[in-house]
mmCIF entry with sequence, helices, sheets and N, C-alpha, C, O atoms, coordinates in Angstrom:
data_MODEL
# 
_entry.id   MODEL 
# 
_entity.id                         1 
_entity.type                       polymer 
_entity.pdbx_number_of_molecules   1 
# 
_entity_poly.entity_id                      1 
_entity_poly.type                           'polypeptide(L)' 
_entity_poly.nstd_linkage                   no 
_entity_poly.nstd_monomer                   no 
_entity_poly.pdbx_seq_one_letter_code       
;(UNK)(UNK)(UNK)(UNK)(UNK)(UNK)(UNK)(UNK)(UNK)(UNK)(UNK)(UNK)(UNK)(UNK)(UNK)(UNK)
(UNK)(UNK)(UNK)(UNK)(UNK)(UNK)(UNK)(UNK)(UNK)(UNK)(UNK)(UNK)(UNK)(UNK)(UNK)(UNK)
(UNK)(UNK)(UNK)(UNK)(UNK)(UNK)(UNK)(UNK)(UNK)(UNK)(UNK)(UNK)(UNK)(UNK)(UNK)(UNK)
(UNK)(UNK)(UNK)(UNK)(UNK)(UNK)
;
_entity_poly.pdbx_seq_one_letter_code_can   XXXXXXXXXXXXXXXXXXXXXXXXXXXXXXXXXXXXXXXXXXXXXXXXXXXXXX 
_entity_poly.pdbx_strand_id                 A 
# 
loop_
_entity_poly_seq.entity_id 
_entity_poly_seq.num 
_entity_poly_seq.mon_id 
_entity_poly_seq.hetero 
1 1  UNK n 
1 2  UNK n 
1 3  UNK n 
1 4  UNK n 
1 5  UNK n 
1 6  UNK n 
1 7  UNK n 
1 8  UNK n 
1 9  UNK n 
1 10 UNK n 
1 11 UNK n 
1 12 UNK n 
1 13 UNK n 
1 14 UNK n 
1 15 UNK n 
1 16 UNK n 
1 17 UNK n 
1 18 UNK n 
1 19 UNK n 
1 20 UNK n 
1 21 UNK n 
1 22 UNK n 
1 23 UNK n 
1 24 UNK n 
1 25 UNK n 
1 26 UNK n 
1 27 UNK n 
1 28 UNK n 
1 29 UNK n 
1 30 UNK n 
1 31 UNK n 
1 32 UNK n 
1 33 UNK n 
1 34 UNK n 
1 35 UNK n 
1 36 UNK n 
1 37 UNK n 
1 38 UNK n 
1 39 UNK n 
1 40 UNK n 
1 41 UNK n 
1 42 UNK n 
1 43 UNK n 
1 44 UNK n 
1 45 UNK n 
1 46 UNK n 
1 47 UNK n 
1 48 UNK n 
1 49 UNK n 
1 50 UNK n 
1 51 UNK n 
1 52 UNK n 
1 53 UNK n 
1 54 UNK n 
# 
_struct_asym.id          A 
_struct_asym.entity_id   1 
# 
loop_
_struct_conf.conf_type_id 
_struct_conf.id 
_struct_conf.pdbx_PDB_helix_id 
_struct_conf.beg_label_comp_id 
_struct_conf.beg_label_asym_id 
_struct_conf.beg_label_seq_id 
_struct_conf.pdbx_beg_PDB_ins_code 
_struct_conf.end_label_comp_id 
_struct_conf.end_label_asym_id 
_struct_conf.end_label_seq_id 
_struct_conf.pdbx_end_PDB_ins_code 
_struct_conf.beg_auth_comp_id 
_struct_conf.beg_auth_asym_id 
_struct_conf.beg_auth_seq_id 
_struct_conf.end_auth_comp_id 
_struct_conf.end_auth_asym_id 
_struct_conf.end_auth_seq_id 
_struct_conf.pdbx_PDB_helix_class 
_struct_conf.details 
_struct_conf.pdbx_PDB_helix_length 
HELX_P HELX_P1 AA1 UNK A 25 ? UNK A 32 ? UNK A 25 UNK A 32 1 ? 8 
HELX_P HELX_P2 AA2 UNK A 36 ? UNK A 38 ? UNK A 36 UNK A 38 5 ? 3 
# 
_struct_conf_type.id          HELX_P 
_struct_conf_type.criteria    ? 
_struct_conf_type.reference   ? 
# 
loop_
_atom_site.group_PDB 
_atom_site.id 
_atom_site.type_symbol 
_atom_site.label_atom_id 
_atom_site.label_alt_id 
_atom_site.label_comp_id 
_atom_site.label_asym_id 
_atom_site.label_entity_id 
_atom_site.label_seq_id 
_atom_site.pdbx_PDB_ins_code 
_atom_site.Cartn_x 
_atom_site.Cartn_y 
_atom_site.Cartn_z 
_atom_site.occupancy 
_atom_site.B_iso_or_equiv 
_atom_site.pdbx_formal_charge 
_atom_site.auth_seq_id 
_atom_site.auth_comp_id 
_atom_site.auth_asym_id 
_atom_site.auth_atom_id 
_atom_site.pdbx_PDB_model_num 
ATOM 1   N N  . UNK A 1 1  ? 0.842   -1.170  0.000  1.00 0.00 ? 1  UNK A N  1 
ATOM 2   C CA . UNK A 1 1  ? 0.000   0.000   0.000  1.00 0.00 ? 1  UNK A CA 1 
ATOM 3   C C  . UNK A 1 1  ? 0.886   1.231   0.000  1.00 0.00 ? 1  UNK A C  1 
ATOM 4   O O  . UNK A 1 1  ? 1.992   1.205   0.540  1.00 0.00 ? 1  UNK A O  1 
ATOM 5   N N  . UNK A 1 2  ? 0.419   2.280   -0.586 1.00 0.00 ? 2  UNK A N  1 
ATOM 6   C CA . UNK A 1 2  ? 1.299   3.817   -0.781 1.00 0.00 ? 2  UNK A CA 1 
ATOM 7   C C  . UNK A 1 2  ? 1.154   4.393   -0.431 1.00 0.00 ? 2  UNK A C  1 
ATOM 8   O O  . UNK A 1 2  ? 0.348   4.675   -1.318 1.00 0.00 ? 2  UNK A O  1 
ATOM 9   N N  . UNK A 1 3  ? 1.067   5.211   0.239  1.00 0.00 ? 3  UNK A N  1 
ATOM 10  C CA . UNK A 1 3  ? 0.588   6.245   1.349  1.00 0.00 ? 3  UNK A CA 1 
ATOM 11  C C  . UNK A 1 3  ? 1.067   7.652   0.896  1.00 0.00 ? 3  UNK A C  1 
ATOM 12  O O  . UNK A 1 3  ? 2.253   7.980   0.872  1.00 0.00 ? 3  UNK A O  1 
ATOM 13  N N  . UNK A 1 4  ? -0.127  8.569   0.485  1.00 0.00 ? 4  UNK A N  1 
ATOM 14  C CA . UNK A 1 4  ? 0.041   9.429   0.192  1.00 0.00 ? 4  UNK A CA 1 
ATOM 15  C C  . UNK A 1 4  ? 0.607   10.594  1.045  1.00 0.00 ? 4  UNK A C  1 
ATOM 16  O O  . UNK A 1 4  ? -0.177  10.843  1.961  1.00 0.00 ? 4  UNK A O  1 
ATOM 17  N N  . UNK A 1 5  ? 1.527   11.264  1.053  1.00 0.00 ? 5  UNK A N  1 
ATOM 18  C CA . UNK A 1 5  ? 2.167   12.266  2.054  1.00 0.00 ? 5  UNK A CA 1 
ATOM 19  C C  . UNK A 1 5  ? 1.079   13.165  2.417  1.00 0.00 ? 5  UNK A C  1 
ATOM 20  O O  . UNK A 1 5  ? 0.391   13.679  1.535  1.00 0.00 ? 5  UNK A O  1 
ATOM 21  N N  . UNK A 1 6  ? 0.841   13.424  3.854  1.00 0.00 ? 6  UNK A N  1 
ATOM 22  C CA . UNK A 1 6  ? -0.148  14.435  4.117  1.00 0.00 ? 6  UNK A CA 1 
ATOM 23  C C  . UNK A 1 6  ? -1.287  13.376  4.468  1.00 0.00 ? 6  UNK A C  1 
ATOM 24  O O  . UNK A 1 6  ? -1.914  13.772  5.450  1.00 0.00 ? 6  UNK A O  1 
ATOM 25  N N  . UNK A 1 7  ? -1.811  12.013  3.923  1.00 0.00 ? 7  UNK A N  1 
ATOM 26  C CA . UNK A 1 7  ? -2.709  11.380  4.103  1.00 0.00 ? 7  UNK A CA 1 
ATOM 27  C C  . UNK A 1 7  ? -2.619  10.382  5.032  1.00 0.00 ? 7  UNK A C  1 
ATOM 28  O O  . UNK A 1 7  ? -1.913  9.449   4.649  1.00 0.00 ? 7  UNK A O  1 
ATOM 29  N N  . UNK A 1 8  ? -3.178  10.235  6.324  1.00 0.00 ? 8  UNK A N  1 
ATOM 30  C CA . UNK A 1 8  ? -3.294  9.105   6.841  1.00 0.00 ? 8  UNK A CA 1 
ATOM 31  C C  . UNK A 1 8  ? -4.207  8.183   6.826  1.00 0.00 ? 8  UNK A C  1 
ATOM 32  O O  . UNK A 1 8  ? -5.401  8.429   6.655  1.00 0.00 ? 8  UNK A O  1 
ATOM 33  N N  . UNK A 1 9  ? -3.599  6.734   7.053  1.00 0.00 ? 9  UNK A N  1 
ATOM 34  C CA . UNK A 1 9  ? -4.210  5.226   6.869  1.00 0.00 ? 9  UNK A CA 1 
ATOM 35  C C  . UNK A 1 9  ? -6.242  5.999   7.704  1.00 0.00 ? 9  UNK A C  1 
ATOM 36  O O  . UNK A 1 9  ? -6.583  6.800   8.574  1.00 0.00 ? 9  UNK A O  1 
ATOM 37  N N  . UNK A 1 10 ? -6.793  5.275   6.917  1.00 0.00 ? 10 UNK A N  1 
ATOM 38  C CA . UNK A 1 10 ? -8.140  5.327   7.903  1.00 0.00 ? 10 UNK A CA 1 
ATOM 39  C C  . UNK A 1 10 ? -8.643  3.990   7.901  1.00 0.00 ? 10 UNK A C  1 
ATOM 40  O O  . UNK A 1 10 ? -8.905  3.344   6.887  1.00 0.00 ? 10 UNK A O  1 
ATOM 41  N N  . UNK A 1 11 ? -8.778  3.569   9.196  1.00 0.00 ? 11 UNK A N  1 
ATOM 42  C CA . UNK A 1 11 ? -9.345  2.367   9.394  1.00 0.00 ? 11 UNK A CA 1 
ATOM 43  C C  . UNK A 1 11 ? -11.167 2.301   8.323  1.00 0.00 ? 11 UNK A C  1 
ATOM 44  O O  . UNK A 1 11 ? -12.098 3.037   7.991  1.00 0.00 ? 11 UNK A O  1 
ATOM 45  N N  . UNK A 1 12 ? -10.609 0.637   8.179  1.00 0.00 ? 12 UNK A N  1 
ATOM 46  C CA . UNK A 1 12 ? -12.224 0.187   6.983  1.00 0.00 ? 12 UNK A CA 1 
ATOM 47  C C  . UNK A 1 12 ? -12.770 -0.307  7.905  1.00 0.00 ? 12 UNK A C  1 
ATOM 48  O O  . UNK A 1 12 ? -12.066 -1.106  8.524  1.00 0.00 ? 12 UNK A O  1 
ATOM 49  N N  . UNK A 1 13 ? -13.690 -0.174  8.243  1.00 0.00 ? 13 UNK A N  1 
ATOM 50  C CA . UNK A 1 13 ? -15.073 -0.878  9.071  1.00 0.00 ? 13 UNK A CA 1 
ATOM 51  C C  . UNK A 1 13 ? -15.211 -2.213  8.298  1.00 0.00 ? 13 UNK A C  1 
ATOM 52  O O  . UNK A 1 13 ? -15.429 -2.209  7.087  1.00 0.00 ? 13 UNK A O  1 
ATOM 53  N N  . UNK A 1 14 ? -15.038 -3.735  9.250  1.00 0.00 ? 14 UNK A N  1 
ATOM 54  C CA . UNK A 1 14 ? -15.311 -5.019  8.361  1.00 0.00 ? 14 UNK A CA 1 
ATOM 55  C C  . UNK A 1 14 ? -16.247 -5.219  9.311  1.00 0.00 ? 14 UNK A C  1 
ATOM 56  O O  . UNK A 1 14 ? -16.329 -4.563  10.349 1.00 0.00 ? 14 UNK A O  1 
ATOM 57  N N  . UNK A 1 15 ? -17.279 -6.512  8.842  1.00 0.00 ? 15 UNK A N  1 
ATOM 58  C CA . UNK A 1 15 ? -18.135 -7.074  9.806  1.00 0.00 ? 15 UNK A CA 1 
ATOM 59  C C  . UNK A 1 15 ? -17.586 -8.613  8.934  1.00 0.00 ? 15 UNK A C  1 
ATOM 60  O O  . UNK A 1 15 ? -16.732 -8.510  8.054  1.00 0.00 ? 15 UNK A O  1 
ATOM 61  N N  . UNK A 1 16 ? -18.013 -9.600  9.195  1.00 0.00 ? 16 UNK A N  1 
ATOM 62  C CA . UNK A 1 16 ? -17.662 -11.059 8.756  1.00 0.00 ? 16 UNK A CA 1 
ATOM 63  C C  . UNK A 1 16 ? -18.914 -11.790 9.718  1.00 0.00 ? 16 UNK A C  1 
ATOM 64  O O  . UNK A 1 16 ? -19.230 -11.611 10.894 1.00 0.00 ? 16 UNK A O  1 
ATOM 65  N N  . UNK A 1 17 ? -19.366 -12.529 8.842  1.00 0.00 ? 17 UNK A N  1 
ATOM 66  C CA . UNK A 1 17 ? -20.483 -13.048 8.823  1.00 0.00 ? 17 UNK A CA 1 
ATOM 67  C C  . UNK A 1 17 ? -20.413 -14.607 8.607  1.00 0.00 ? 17 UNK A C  1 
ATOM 68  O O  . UNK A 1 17 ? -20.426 -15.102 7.480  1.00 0.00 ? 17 UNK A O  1 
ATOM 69  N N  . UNK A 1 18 ? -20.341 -15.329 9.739  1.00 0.00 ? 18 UNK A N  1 
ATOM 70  C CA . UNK A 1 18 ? -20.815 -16.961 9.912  1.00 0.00 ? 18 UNK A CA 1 
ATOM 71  C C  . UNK A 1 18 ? -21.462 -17.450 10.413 1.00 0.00 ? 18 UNK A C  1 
ATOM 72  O O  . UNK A 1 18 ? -22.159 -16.929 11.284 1.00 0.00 ? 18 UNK A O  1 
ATOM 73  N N  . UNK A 1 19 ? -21.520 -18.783 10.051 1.00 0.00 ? 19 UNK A N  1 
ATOM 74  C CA . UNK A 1 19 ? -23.038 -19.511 10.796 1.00 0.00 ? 19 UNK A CA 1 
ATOM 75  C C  . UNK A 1 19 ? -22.835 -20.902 9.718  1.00 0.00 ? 19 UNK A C  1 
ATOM 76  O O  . UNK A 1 19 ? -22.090 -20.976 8.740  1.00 0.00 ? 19 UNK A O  1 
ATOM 77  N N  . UNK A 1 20 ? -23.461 -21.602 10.088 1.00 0.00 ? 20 UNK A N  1 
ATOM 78  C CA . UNK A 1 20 ? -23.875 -23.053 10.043 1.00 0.00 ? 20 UNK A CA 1 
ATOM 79  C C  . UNK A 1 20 ? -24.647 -23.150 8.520  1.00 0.00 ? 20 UNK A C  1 
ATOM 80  O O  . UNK A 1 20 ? -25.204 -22.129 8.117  1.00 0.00 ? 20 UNK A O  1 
ATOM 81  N N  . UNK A 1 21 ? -24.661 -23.764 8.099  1.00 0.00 ? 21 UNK A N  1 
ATOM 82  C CA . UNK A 1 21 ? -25.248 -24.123 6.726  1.00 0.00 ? 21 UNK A CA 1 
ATOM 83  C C  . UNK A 1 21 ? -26.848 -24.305 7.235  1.00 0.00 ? 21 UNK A C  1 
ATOM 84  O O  . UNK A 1 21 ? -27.310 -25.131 8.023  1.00 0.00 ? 21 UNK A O  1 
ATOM 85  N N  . UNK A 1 22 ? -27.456 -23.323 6.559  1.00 0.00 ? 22 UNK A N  1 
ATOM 86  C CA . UNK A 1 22 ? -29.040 -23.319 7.128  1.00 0.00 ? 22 UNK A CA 1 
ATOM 87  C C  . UNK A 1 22 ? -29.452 -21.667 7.854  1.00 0.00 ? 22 UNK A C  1 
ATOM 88  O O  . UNK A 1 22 ? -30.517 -21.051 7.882  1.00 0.00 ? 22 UNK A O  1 
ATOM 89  N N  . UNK A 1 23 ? -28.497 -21.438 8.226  1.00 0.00 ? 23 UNK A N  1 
ATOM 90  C CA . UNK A 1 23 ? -28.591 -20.646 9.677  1.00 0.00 ? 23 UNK A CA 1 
ATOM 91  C C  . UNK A 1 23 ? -29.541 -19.725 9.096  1.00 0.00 ? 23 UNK A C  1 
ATOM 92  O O  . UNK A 1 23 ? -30.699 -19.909 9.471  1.00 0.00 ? 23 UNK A O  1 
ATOM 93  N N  . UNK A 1 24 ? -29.313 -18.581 8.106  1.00 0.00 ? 24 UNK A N  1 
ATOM 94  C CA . UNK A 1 24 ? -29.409 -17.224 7.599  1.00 0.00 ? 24 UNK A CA 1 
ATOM 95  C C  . UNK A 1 24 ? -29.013 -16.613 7.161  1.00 0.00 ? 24 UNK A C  1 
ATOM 96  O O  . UNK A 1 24 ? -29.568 -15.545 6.906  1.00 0.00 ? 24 UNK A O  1 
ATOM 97  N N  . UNK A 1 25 ? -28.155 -16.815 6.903  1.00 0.00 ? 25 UNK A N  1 
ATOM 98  C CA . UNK A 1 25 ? -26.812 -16.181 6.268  1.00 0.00 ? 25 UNK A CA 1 
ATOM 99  C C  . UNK A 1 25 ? -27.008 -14.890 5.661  1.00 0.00 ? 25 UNK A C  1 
ATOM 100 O O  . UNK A 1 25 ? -26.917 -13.790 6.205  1.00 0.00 ? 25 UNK A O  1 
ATOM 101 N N  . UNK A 1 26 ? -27.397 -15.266 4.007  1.00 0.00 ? 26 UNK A N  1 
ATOM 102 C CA . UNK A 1 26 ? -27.690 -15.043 3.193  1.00 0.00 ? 26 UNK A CA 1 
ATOM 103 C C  . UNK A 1 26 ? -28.826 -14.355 2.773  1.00 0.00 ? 26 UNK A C  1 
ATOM 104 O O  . UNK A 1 26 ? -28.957 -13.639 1.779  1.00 0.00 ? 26 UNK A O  1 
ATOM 105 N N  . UNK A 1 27 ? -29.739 -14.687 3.752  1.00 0.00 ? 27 UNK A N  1 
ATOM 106 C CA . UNK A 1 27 ? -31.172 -14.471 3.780  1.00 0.00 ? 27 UNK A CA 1 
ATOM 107 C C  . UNK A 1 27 ? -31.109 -12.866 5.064  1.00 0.00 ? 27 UNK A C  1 
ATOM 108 O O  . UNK A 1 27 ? -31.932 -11.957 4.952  1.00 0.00 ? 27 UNK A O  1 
ATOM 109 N N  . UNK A 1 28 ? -30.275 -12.858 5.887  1.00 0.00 ? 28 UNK A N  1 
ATOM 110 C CA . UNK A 1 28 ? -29.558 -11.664 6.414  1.00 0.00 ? 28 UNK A CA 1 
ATOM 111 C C  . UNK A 1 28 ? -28.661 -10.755 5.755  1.00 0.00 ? 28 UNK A C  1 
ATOM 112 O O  . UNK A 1 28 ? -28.916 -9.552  5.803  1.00 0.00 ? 28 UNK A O  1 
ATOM 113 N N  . UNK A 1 29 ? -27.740 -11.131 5.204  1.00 0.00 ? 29 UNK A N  1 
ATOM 114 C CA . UNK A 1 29 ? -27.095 -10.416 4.389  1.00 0.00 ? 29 UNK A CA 1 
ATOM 115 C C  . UNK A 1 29 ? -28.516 -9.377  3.437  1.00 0.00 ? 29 UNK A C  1 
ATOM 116 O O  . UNK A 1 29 ? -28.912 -8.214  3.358  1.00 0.00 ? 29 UNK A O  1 
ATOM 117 N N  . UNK A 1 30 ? -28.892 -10.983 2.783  1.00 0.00 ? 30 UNK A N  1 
ATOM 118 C CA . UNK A 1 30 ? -29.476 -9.852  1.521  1.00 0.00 ? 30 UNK A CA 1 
ATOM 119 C C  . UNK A 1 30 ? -30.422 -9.305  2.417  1.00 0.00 ? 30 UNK A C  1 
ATOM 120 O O  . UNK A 1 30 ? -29.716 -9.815  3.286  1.00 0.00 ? 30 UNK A O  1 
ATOM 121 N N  . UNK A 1 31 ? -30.887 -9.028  2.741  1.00 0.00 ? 31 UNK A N  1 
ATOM 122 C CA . UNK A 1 31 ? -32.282 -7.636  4.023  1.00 0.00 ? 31 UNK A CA 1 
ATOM 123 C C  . UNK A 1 31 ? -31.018 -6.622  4.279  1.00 0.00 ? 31 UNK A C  1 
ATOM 124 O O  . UNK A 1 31 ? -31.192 -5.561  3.680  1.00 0.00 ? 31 UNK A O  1 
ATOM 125 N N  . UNK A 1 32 ? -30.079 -6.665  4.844  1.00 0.00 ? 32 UNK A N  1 
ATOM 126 C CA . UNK A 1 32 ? -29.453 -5.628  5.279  1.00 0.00 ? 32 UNK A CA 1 
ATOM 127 C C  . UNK A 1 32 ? -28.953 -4.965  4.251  1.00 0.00 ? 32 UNK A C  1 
ATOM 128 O O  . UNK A 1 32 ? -28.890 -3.741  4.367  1.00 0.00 ? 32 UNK A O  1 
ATOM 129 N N  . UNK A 1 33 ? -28.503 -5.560  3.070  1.00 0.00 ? 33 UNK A N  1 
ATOM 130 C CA . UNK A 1 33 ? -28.201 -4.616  1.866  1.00 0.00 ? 33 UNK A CA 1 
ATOM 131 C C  . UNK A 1 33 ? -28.931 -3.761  1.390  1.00 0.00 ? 33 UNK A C  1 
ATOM 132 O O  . UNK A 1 33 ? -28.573 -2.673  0.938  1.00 0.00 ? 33 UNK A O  1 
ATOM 133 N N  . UNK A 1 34 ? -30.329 -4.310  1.475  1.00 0.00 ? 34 UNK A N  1 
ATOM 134 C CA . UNK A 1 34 ? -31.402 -3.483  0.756  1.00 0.00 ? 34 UNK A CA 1 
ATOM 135 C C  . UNK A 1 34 ? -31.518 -1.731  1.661  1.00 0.00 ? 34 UNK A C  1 
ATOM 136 O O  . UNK A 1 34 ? -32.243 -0.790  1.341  1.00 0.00 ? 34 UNK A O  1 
ATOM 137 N N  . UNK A 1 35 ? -30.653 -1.802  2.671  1.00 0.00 ? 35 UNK A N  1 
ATOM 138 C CA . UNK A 1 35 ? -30.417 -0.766  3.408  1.00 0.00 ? 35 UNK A CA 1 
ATOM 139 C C  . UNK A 1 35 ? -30.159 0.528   2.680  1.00 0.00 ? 35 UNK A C  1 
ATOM 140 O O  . UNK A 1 35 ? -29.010 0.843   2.988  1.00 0.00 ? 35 UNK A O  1 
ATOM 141 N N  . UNK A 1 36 ? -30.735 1.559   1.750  1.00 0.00 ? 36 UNK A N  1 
ATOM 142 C CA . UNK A 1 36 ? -29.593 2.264   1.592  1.00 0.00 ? 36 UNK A CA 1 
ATOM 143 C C  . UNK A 1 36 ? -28.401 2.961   2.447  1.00 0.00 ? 36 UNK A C  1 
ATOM 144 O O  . UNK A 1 36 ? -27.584 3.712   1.915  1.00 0.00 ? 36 UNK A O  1 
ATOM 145 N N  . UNK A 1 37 ? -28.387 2.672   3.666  1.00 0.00 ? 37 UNK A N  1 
ATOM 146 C CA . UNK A 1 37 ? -27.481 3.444   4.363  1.00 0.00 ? 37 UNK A CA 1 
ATOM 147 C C  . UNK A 1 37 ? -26.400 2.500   4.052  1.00 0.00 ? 37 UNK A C  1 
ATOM 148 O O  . UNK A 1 37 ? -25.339 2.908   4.524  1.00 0.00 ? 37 UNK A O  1 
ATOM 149 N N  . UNK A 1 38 ? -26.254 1.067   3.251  1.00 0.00 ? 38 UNK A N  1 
ATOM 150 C CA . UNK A 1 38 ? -25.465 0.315   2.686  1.00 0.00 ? 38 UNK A CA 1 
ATOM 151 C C  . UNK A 1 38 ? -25.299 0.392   1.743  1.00 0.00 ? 38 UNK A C  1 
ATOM 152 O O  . UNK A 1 38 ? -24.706 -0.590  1.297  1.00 0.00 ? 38 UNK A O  1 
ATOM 153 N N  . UNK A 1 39 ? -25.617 1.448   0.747  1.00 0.00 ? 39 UNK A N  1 
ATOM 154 C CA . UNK A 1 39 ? -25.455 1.719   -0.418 1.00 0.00 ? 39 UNK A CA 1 
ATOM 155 C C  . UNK A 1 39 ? -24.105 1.274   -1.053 1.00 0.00 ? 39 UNK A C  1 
ATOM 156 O O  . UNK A 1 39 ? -23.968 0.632   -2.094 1.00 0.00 ? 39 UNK A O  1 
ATOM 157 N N  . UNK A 1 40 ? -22.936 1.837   -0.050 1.00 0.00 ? 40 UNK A N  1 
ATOM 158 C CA . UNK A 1 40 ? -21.725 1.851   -0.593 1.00 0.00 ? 40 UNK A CA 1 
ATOM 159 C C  . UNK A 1 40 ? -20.923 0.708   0.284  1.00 0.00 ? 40 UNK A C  1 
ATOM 160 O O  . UNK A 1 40 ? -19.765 0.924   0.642  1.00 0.00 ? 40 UNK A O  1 
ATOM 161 N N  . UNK A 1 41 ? -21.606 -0.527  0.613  1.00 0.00 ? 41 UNK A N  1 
ATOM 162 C CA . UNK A 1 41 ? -20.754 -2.019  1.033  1.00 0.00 ? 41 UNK A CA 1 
ATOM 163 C C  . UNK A 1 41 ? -20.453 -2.832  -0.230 1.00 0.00 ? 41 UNK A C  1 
ATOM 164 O O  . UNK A 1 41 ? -20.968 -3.191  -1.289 1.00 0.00 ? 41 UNK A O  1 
ATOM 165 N N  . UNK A 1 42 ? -19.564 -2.897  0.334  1.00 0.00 ? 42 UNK A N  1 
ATOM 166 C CA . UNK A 1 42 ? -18.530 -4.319  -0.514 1.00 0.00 ? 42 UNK A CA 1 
ATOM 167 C C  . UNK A 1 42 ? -18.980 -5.672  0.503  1.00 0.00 ? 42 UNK A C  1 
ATOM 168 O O  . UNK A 1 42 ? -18.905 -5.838  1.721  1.00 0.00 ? 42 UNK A O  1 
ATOM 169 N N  . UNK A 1 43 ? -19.559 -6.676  -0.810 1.00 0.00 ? 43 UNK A N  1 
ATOM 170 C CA . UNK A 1 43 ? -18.895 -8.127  0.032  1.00 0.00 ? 43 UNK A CA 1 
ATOM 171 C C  . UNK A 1 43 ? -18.014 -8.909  -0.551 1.00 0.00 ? 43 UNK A C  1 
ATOM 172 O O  . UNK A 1 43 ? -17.740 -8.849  -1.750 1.00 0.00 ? 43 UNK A O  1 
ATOM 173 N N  . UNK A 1 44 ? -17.599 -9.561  0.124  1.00 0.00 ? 44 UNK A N  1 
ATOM 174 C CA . UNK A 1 44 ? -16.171 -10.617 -0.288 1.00 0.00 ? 44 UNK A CA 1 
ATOM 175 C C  . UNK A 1 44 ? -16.506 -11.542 -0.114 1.00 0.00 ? 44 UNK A C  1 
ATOM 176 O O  . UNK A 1 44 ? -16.739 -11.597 1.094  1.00 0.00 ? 44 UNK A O  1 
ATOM 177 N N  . UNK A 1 45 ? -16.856 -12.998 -0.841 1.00 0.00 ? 45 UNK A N  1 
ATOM 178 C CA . UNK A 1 45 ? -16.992 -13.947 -0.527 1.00 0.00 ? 45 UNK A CA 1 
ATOM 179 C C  . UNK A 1 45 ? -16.019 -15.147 -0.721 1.00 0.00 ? 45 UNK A C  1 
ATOM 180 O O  . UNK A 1 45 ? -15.638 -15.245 -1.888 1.00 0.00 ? 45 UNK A O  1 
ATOM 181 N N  . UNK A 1 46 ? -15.578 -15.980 0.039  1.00 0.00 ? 46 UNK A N  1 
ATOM 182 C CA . UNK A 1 46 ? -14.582 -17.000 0.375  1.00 0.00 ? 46 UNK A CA 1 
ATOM 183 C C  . UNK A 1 46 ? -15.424 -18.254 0.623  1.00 0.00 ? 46 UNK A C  1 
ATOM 184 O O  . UNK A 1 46 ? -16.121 -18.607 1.575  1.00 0.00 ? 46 UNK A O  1 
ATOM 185 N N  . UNK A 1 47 ? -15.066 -18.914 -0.786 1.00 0.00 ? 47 UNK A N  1 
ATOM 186 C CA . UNK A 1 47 ? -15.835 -20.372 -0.514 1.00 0.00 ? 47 UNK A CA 1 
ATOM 187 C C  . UNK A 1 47 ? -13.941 -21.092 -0.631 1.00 0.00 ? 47 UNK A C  1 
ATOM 188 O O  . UNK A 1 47 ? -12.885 -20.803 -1.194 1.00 0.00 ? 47 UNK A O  1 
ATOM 189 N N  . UNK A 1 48 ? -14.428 -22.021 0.204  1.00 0.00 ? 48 UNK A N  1 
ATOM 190 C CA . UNK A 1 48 ? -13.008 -22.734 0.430  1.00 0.00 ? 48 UNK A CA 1 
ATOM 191 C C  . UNK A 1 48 ? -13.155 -24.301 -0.396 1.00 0.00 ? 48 UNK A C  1 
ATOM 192 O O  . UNK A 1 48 ? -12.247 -25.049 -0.757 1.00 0.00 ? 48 UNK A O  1 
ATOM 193 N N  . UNK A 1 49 ? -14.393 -24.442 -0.510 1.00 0.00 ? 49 UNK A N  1 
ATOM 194 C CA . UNK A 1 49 ? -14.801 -26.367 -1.029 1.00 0.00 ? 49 UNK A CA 1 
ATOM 195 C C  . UNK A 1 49 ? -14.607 -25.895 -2.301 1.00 0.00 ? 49 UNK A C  1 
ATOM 196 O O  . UNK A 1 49 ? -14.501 -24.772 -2.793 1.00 0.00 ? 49 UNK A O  1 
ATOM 197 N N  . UNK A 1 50 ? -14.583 -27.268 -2.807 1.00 0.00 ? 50 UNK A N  1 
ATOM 198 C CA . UNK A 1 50 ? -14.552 -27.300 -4.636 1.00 0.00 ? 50 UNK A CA 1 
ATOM 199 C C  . UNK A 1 50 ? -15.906 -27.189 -4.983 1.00 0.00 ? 50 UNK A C  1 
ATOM 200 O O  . UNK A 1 50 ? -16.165 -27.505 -6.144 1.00 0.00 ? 50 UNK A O  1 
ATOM 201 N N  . UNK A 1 51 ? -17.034 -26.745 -4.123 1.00 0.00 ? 51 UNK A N  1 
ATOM 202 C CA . UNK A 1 51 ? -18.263 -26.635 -5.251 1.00 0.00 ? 51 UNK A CA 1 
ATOM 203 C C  . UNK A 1 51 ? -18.440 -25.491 -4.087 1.00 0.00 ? 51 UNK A C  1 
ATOM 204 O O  . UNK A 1 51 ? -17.910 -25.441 -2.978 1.00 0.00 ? 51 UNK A O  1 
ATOM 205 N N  . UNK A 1 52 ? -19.620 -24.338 -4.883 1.00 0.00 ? 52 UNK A N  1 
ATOM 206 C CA . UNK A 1 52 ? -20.129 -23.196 -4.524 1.00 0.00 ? 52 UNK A CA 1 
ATOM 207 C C  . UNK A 1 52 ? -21.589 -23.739 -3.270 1.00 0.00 ? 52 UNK A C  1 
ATOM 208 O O  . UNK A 1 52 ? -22.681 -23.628 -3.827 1.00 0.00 ? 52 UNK A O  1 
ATOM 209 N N  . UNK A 1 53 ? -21.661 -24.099 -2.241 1.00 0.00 ? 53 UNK A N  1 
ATOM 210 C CA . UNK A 1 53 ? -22.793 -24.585 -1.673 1.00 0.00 ? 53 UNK A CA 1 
ATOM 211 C C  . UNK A 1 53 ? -23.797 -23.447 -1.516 1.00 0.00 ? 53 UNK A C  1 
ATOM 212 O O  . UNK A 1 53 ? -24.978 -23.796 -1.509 1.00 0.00 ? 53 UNK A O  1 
ATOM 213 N N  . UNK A 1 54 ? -23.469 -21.825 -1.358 1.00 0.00 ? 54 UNK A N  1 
ATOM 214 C CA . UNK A 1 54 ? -24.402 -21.107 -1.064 1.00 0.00 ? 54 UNK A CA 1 
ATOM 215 C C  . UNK A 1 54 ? -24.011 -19.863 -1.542 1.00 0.00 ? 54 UNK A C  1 
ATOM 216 O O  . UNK A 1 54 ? -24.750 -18.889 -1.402 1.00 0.00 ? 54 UNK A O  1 
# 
């Protein structure tokens, strides 16, 4: 990362989201997006298995 002179680092707000296959996940996620005060979230998703389960 480069750091612009004059600019300091600003911490990113993360949340990370788990649970059990079934739980809600997804079904939470997507309701809270529809937030516009979430207008401007990023998600990242990390499937680790060889097939996409959710």
């Amino acid at each position: 990362m480069t750091l612009v002179k004059g600019h300091p680092r600003t911490p990113i707000p993360v949340n990370v989201l788990t649970g059990f296959l079934g739980a809600g996940k997804t079904t939470l996620l997507s309701r809270h997006l529809k937030s516009p005060a979430l207008a401007d979230t990023a998600v990242i998703v990390n499937e680790f298995g060889e097939i996409s389960l959710d």
